[in-house]
RODREN-128121 format. One record per residue (C-alpha): residue in three letters; x, y, z. Coordinates in nm, 4 decimals, always signed. Example, Ala and Ser with C-alpha at 12.3 -4.5 7.8 and 13.67 -1.06 7.14 Angstrom:
BEGIN
ALA|+1.2300|-0.4500|+0.7800
SER|+1.3670|-0.1060|+0.7140
This chain:
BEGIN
UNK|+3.8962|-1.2788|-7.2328
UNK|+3.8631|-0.9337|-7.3704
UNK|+3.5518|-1.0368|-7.5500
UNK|+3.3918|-1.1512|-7.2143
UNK|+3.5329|-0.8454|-7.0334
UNK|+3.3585|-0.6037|-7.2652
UNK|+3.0228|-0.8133|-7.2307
UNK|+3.0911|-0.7742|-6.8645
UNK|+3.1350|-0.4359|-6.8887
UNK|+2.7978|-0.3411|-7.1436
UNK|+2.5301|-0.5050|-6.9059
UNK|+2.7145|-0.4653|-6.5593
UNK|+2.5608|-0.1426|-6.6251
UNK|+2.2712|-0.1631|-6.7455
UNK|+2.1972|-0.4120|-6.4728
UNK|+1.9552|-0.1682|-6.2709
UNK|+1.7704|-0.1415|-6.5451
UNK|+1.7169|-0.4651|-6.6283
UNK|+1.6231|-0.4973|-6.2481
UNK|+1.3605|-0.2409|-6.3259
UNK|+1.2440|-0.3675|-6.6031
UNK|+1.1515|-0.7023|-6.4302
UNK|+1.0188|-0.5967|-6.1489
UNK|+0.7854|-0.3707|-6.3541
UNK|+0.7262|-0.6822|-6.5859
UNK|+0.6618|-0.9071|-6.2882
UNK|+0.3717|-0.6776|-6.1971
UNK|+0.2276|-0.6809|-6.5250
UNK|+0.2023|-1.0548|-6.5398
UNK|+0.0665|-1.0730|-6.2237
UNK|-0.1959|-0.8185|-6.3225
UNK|-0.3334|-1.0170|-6.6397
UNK|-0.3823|-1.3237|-6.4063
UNK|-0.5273|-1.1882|-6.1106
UNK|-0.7917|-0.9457|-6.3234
UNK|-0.9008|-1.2869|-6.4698
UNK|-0.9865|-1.4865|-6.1493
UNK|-1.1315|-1.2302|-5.9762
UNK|-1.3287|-1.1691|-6.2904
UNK|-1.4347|-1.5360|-6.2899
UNK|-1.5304|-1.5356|-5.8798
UNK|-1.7213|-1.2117|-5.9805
UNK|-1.9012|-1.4244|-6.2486
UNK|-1.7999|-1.1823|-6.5567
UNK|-1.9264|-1.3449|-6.8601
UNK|-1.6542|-1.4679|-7.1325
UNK|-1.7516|-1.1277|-7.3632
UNK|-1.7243|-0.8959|-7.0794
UNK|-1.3935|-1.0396|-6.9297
UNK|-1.2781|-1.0620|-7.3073
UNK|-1.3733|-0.6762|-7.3552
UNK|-1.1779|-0.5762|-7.0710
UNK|-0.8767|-0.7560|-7.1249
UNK|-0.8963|-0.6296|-7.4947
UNK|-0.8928|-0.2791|-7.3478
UNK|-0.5154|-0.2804|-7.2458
UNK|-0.4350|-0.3351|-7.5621
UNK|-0.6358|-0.0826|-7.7281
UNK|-0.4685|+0.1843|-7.4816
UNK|-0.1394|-0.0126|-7.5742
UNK|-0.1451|+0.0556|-7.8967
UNK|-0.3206|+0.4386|-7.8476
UNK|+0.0073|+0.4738|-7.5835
UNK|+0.2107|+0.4306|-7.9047
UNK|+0.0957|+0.7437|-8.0334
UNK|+0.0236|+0.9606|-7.7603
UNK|+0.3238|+0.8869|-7.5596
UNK|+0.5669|+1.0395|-7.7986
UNK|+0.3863|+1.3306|-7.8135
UNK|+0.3708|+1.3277|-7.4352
UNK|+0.7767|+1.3142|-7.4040
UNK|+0.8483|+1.5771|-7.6884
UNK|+0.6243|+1.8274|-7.4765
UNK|+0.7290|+1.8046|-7.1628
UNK|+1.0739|+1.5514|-7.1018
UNK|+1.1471|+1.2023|-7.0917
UNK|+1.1646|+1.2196|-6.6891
UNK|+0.8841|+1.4094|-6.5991
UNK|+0.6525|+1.1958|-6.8260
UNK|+0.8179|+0.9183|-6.7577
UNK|+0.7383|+0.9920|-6.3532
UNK|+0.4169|+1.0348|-6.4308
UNK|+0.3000|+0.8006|-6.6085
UNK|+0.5071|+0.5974|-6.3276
UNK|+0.2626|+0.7319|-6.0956
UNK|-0.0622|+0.6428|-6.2562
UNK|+0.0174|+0.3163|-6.3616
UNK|+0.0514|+0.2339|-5.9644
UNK|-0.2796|+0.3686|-5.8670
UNK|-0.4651|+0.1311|-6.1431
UNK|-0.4282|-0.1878|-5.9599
UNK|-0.5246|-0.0247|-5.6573
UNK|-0.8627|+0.1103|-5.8399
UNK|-0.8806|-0.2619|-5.9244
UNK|-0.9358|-0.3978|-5.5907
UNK|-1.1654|-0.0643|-5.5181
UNK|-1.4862|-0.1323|-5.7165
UNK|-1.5195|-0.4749|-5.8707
UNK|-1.7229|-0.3542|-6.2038
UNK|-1.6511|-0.4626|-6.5565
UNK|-1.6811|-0.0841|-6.7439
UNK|-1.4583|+0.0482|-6.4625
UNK|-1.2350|-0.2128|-6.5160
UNK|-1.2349|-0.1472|-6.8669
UNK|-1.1510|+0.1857|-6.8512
UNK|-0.8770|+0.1279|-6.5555
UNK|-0.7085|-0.1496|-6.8025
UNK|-0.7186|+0.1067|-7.0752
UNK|-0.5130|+0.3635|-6.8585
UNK|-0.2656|+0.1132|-6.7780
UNK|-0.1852|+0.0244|-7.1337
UNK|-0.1165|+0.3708|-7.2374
UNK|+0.0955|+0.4423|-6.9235
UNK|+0.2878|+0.0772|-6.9481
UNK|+0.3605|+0.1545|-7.3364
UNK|+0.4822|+0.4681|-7.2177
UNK|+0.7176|+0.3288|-6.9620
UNK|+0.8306|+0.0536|-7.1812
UNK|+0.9734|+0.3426|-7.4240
UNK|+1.1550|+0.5053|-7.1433
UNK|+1.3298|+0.1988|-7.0542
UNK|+1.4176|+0.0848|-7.3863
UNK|+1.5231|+0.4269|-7.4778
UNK|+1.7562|+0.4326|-7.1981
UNK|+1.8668|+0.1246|-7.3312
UNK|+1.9361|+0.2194|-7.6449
UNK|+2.1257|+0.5259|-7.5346
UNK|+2.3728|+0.3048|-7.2887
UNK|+2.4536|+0.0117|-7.5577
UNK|+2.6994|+0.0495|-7.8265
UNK|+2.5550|-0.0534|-8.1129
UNK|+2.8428|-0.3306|-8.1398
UNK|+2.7232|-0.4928|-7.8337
UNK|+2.3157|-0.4161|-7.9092
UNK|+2.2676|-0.7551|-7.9742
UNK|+2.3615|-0.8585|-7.6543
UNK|+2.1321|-0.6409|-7.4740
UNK|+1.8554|-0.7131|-7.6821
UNK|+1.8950|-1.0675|-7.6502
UNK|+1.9492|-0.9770|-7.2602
UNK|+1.6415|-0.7593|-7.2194
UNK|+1.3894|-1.0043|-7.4103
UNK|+1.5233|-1.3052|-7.1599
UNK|+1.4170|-1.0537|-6.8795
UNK|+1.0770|-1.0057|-6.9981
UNK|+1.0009|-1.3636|-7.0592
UNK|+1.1204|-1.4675|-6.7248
UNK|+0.9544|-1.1947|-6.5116
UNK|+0.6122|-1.2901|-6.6970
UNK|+0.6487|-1.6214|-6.5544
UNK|+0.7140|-1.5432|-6.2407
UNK|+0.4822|-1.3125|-6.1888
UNK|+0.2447|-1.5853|-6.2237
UNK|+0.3231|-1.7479|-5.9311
UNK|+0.2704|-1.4404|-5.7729
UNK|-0.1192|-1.5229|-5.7379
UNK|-0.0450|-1.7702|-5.4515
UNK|+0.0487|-1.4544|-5.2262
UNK|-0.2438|-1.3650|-5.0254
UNK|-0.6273|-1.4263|-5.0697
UNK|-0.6774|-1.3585|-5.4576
UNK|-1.0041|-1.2509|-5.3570
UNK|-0.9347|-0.9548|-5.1724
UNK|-0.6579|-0.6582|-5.1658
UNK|-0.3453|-0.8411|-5.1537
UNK|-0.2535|-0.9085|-5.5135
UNK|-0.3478|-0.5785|-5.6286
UNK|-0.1469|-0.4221|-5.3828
UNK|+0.1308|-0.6374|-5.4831
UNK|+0.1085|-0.5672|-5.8186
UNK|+0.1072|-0.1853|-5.7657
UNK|+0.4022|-0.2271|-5.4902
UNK|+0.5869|-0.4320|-5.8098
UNK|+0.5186|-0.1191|-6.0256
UNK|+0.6790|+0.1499|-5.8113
UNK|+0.9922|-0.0686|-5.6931
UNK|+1.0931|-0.0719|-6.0547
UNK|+1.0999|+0.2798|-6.0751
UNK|+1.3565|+0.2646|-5.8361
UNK|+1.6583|+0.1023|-5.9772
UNK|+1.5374|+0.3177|-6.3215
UNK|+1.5564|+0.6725|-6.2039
UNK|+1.8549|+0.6058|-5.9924
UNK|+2.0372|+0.4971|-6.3110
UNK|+2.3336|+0.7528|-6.3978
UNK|+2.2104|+0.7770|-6.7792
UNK|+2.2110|+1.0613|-7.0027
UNK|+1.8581|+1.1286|-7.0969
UNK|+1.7653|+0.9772|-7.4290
UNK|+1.5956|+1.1180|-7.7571
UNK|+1.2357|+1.0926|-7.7357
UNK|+1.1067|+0.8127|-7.9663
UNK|+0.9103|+0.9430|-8.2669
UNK|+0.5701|+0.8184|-8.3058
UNK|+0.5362|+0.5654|-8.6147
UNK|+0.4021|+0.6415|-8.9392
UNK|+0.1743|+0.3149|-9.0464
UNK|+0.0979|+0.2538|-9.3944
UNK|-0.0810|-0.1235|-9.4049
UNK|-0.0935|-0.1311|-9.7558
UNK|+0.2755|-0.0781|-9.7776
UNK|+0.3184|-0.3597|-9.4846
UNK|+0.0896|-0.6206|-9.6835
UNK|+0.2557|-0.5262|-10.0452
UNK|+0.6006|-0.6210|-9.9212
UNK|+0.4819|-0.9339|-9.7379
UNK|+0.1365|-1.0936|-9.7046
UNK|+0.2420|-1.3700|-9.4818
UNK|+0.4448|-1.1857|-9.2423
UNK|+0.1637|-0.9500|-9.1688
UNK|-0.0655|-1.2166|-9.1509
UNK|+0.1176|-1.3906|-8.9059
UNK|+0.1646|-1.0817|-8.6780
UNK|-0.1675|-1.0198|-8.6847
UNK|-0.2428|-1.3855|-8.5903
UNK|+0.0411|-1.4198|-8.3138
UNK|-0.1358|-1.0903|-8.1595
UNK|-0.4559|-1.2630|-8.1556
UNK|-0.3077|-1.5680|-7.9247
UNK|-0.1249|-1.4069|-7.7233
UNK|-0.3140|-1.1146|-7.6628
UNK|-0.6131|-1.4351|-7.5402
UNK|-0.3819|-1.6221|-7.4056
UNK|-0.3156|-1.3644|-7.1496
UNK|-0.6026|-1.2151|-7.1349
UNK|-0.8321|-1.5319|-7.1124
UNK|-0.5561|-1.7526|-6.9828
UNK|-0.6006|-1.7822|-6.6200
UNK|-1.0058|-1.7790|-6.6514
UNK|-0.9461|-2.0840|-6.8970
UNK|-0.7617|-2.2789|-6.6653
UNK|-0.9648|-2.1824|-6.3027
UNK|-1.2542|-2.2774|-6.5599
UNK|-1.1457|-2.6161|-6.6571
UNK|-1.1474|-2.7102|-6.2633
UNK|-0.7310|-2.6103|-6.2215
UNK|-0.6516|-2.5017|-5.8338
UNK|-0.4509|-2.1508|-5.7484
UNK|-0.1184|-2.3431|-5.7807
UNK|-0.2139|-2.5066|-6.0788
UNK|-0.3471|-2.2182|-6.2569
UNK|-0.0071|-2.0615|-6.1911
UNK|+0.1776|-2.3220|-6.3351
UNK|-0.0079|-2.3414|-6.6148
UNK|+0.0062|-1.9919|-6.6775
UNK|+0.3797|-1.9777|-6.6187
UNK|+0.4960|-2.3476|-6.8123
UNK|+0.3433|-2.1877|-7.1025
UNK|+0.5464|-1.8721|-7.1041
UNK|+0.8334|-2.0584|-7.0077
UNK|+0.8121|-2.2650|-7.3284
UNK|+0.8346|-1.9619|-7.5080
UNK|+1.1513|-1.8387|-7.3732
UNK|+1.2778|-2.2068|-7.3836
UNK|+1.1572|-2.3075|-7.7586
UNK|+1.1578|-1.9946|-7.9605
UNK|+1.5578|-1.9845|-8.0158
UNK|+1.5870|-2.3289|-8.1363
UNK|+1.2819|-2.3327|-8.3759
UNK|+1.3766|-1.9397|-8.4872
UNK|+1.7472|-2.0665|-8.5356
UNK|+1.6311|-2.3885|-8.7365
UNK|+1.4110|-2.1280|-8.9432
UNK|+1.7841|-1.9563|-9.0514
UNK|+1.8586|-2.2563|-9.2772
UNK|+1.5594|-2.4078|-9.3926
UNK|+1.2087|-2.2178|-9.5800
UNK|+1.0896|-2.0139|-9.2843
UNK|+0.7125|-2.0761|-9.4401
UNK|+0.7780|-2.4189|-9.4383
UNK|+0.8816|-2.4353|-9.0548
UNK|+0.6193|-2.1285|-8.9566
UNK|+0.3048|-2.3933|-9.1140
UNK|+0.4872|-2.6966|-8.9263
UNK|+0.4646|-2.4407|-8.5949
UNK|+0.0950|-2.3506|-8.6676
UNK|+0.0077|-2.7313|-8.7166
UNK|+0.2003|-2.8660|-8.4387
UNK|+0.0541|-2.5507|-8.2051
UNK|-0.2645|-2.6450|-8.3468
UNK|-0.2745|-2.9953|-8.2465
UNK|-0.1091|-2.9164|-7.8863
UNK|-0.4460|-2.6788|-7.8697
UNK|-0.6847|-2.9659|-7.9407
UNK|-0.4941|-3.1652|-7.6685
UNK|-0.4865|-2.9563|-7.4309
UNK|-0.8852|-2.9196|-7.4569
UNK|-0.9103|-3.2714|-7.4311
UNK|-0.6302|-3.3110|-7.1224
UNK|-0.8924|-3.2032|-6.8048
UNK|-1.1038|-3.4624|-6.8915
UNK|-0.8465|-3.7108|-6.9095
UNK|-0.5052|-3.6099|-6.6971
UNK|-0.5324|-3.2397|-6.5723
UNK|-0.1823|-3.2339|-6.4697
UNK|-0.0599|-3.2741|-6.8420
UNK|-0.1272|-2.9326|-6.9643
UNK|+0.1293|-2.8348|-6.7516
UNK|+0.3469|-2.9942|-7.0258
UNK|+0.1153|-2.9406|-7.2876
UNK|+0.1278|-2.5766|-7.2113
UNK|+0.5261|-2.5693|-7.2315
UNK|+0.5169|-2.6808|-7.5702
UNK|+0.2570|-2.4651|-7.6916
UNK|+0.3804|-2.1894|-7.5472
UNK|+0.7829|-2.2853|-7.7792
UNK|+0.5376|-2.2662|-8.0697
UNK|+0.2880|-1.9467|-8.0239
UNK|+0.5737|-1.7230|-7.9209
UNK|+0.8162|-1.8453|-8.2154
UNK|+0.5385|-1.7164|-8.4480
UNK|+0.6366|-1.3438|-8.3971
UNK|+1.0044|-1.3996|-8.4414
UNK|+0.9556|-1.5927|-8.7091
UNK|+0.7306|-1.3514|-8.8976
UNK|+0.9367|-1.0529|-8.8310
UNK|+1.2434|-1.2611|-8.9410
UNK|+1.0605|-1.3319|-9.2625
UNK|+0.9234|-0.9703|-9.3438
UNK|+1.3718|-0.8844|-9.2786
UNK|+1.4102|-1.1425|-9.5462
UNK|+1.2669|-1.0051|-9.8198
UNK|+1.2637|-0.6154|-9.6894
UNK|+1.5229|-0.3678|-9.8023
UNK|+1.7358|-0.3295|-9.5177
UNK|+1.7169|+0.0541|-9.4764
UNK|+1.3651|+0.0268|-9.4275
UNK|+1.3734|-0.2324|-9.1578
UNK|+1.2630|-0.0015|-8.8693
UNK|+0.9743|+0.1396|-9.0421
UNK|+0.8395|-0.1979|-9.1444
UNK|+0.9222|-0.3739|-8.7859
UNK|+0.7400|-0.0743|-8.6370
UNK|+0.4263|-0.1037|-8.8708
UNK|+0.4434|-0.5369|-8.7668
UNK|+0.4464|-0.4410|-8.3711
UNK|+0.1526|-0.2565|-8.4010
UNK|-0.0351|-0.4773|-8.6359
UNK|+0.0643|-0.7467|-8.3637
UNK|-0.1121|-0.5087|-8.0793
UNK|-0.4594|-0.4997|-8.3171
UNK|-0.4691|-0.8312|-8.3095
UNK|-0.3793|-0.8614|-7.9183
UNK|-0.6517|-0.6075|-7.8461
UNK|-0.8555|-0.8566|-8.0714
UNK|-0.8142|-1.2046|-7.9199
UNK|-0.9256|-1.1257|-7.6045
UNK|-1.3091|-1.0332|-7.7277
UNK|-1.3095|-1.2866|-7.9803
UNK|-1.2103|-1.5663|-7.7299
UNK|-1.4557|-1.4378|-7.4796
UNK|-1.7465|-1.5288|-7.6909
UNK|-1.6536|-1.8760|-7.8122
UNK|-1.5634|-1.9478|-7.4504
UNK|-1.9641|-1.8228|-7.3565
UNK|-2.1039|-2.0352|-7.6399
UNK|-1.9218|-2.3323|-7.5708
UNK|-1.7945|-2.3111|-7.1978
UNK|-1.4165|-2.2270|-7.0676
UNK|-1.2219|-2.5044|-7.2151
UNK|-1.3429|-2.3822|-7.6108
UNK|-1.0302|-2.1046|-7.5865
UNK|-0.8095|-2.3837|-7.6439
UNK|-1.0355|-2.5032|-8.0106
UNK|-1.0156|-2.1145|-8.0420
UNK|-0.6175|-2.0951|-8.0705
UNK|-0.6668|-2.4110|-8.2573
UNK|-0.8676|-2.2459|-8.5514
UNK|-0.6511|-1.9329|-8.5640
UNK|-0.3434|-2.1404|-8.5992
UNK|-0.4926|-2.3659|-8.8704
UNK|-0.6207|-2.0528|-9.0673
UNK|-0.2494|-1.8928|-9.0251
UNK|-0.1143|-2.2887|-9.1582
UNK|-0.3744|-2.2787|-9.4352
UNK|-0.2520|-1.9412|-9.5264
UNK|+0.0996|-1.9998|-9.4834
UNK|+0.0719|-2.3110|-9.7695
UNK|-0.1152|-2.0344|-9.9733
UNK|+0.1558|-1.7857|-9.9748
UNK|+0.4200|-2.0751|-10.0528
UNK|+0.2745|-2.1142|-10.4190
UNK|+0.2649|-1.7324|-10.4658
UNK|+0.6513|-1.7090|-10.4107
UNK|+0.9489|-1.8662|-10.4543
UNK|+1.1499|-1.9297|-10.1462
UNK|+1.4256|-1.7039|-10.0051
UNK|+1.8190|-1.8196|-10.0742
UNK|+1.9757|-1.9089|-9.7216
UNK|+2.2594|-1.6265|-9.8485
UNK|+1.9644|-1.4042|-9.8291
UNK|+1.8065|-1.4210|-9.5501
UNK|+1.8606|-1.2231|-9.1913
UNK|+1.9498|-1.3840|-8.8500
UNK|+1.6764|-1.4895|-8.6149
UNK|+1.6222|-1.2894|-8.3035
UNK|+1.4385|-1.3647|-7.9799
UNK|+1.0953|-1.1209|-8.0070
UNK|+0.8520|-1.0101|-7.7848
UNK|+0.6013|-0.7434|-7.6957
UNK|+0.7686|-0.3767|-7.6189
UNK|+0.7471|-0.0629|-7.7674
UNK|+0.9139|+0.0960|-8.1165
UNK|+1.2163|+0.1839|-7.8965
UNK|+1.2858|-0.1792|-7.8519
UNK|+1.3160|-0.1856|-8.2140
UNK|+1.6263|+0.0069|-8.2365
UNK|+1.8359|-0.3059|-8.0579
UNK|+1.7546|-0.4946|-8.3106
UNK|+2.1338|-0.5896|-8.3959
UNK|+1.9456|-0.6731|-8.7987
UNK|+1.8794|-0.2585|-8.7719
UNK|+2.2697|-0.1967|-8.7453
UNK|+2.3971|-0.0957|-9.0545
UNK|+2.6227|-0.3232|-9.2610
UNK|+2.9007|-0.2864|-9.4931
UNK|+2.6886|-0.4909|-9.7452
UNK|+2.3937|-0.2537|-9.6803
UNK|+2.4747|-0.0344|-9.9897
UNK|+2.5250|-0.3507|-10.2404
UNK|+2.2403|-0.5873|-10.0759
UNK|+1.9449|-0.6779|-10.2750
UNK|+1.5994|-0.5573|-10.1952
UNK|+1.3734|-0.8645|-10.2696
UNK|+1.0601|-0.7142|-10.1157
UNK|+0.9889|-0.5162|-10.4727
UNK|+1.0830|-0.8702|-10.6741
UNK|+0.8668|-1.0915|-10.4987
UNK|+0.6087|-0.9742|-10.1654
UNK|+0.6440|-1.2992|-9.9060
């Protein structure tokens, strides 16, 4: 009773800013799909869309650096308000001038400015959870993100994608969530510091989790960005398209818990290469499934979708396993922007196998990442011994965000076992 009242009492809260934070994710979502069918009706080629999907990801991971920079001059509200302020006007440009290197440059804007919002929002978060309850709110804010992604897919069927209408809506998304945000009695939080990445440091302690990030970022990162032109390629309708779109985020929020939780007990390599093969094979279906029964990579997607966004959690989880624990932030940090290299890269990669050998080819893409990341995975097995269950940290839903996010992270709390707990990264690099 006391337990649930104190739950109650931690996210009652913080629930305008979980408000904000979907509405703002809803719009970003909806973004991603409608800059890919309007691409496709405007007959960009798979390289070009591919470039300019890859540029909100490039600004995503500049906005890591600059953003900080940005608060510690000037205040967590006023850059905060405006960044708030140009990240509405992008979608708007969108709809504007249809042009690929305007585009481009527009999609680059919005990634530093989203990063930068995403860190006020988390920040805030971190400043109203106690770090008992930070689990919670993490687990709370991830289920959020997921779920607004999805919808926002749907999102598409509002209005003539052709035209003004979904744009709009997207920038009308953008500035409702600032509303429940800056109305939110919170004290204003410490500006994040920008990370310090050393990549040698990352791939010393673990090969394989780095490797993983890096691969996760590359399928997700075309996934989204090439998504919605894959399916309105393979012959899918508006509403199918969205359902695609959202079954396969969906299965991520749905699957990634069970497999991640399965992962605690058994040889997280072992289940990560059963992931990358089963993902892999789902992939070869679901290039297979227009020709044969359209409607099944509806389902095909919501599997996929458990297994691609398990690979992030389950890399992260694995890098915690054989990390000391005081340097958990540092190295989480490092893995979130090796994940956003590879998101920036998947896009542009994807976009020329899908010009070579026509839309449906992303899906033998994902396929040959994931069996590289397998065949990998097996390598890395005979290089180490595997980790004692004793050893190894909880699994915890992950997703995108910014090094704020990193802080809920209830595996970043410090422990009474801290001081005494091994630090297997030096023994043996996983």
């Amino acid at each position: 009773m006391n337990q649930s009242s104190d739950t109650r009492s931690v996210l009652l809260p913080l629930s305008s800013l979980f408000l904000g934070v979907g509405l703002l994710v809803v719009g970003v979502g909806l973004l991603f799909s409608v800059v890919g069918l309007r691409a496709g009706m405007a007959n960009f080629s798979g390289i070009t869309l591919g470039l300019v999907m890859s540029a909100y990801y490039v600004g995503f991971v500049v906005g890591t650096y600059v953003c900080p920079l940005v608060i510690r001059r000037v205040g967590h509200i006023r850059a905060f308000a405006a960044m708030a302020s140009v990240a509405s006007t992008m979608p708007i440009f969108h709809a504007m001038w249809v042009d690929p290197w305007f585009w481009g440059a527009l999609r680059l804007v919005t990634g530093v400015c989203l990063v930068g919002l995403y860190m006020a929002m988390e920040s805030w978060l971190n400043t109203v959870a106690p770090a008992a309850q930070r689990g919670k709110v993490f687990g709370a804010y991830m289920t959020v993100n997921f779920v607004a992604l999805a919808l926002g897919q749907w999102l598409i069927l509002v209005g003539d994608r052709l035209g003004f209408v979904p744009f709009a809506m997207v920038s009308v998304m953008f500035s409702l969530a600032l509303i429940p945000i800056t109305l939110t009695a919170v004290d204003e939080p410490e500006p994040v510091p920008a990370p310090r990445l050393s990549l040698r440091n990352l791939y010393n302690a673990s090969p394989l989790g780095v490797a993983s990030v890096f691969a996760s970022g590359i399928l997700s990162g075309a996934f989204f960005g090439m998504g919605a032109s894959y399916a309105q390629g393979v012959g899918l309708d508006d509403s199918n398209v969205a359902s695609f779109m959202a079954a396969t985020i969906l299965g991520g929020a749905l699957f990634q818990w069970p497999v991640g939780h399965y992962s605690d007990t058994h040889d997280r390599r072992v289940v990560l290469a059963w992931v990358s093969t089963v993902a892999a094979a789902l992939a070869v279906a679901a290039y297979f499934a227009p020709q044969v029964w359209p409607v099944s990579l509806m389902w095909i997607g919501l599997a996929y979708g458990g297994m691609i966004f398990a690979i992030y959690g389950l890399a992260v989880a694995h890098v915690n396993d054989v990390i000391d624990s005081s340097r958990l932030l540092e190295f989480t940090g490092g893995l979130l922007l090796v994940h956003g290299a590879g998101s920036a890269l998947g896009p542009t990669l994807a976009g020329l196998m899908m010009d070579s050998l026509g839309a449906a080819s992303l899906m033998l893409f994902f396929a040959a990442v994931l069996v590289a990341l397998a065949l990998f995975t097996l390598k890395r097995m005979r290089a180490a011994a595997p980790i004692p269950t004793e050893a190894k940290a909880e699994f915890v839903l992950m997703g995108g965000g910014s090094q704020a996010v990193l802080q809920m992270d209830p595996r970043a709390q410090p422990t009474d076992d801290d001081a005494s707990a091994p630090a297997p990264a030096s023994a043996q690099p996983g």
